[in-house]
N, C-alpha and C positions, 0 to 999 in steps of 0.2 A: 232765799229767793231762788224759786228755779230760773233752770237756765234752758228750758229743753226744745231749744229753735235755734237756727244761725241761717246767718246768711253764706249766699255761695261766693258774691262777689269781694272781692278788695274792699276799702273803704275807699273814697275820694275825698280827695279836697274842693271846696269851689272851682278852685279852676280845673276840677276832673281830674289831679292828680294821682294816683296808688299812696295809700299813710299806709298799707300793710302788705306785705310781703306775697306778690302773686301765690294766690291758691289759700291762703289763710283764711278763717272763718269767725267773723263775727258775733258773739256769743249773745245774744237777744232775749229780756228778761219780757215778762207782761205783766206788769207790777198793778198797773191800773187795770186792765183786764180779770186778775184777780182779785182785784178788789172789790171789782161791781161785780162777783160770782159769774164770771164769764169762763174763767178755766181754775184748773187746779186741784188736786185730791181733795177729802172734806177735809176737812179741820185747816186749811190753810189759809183760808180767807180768811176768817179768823184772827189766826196769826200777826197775818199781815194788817190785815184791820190797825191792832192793837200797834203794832211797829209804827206806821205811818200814822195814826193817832200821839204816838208818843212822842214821833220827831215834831210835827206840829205841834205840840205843845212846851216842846224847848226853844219853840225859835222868838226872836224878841225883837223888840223895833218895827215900823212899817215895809224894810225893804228886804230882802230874801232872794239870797244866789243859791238854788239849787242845781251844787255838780252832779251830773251822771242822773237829772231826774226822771231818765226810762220815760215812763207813758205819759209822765205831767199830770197824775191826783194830787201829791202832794202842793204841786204849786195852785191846781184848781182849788182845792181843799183853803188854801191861803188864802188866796182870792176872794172867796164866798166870803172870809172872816176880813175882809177889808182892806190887806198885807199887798203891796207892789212884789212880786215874784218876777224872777228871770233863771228860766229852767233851761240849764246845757247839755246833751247829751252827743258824745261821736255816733250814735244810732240815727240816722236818715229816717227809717221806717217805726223807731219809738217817738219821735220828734213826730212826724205824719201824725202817726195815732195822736198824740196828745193835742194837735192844731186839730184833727179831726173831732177830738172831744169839746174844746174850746171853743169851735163855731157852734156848740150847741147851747151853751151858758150865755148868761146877758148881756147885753154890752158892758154893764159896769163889771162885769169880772172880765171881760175878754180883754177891757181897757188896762187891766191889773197884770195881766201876764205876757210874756213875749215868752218863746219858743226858740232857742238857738241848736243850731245841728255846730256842734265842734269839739273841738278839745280847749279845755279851760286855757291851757300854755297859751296857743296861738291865736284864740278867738280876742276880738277885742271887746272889752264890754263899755265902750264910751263913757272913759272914767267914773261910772258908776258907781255909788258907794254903798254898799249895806251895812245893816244892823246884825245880821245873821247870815252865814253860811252852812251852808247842808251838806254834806256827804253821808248820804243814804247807800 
């Protein structure tokens, strides 16, 4: 997965808190971006294609915790196939992208997915239960 974006600022917590150490830089993937051929050398779409093809196809049951899910294809991907997804990422700005991708799908998929900006530790996910969890 490249990595070749970061942000400048800290992260924050809801309440606007620093989670990272003034000046640090958060390392920012475009997982979904190159997926639909939006960036990425050639042959990487591809790749990734194939990756994110393959985790969606390991996952089982209706409900689906994807950690760290970057731009939210894989949970949209789920979605289409009829799967309850809830995609985490500490990224603010992959979290944006992927609600920005989401308002563009039906309502029965938008119905399917939720979007959380956090860290798995201290998010709460209202005793939720899955059949599958993802770390992509």
């Amino acid at each position: 997965m490249s990595m070749d974006a970061t942000l400048s600022e800290p992260l924050r917590d809801p309440a606007g808190q620093a989670t990272t150490e003034p000046g640090a830089e958060l390392a920012r993937d475009h997982v979904a971006q190159t997926y639909l051929g939006l960036r990425g050398q050639p042959g990487t779409q591809e790749r990734l294609r194939d990756r994110v093809h393959w985790m969606a196809g390991q996952t089982q049951g209706p409900a689906v915790l994807d950690i760290g899910c970057s731009e939210g294809i894989l949970a949209l991907l789920l979605a289409r196939e009829g799967l309850r997804v809830v995609g985490i990422d500490i990224n603010p700005e992959a979290i944006a992208y992927g609600n920005a991708l989401l308002a563009h799908e039906e309502a029965f998929i938008q119905s399917r997915v939720t979007f959380l900006n956090g860290d798995i530790l201290s998010t709460p996910l209202q005793q939720d239960l899955f059949d599958t969890v993802v770390l992509g």
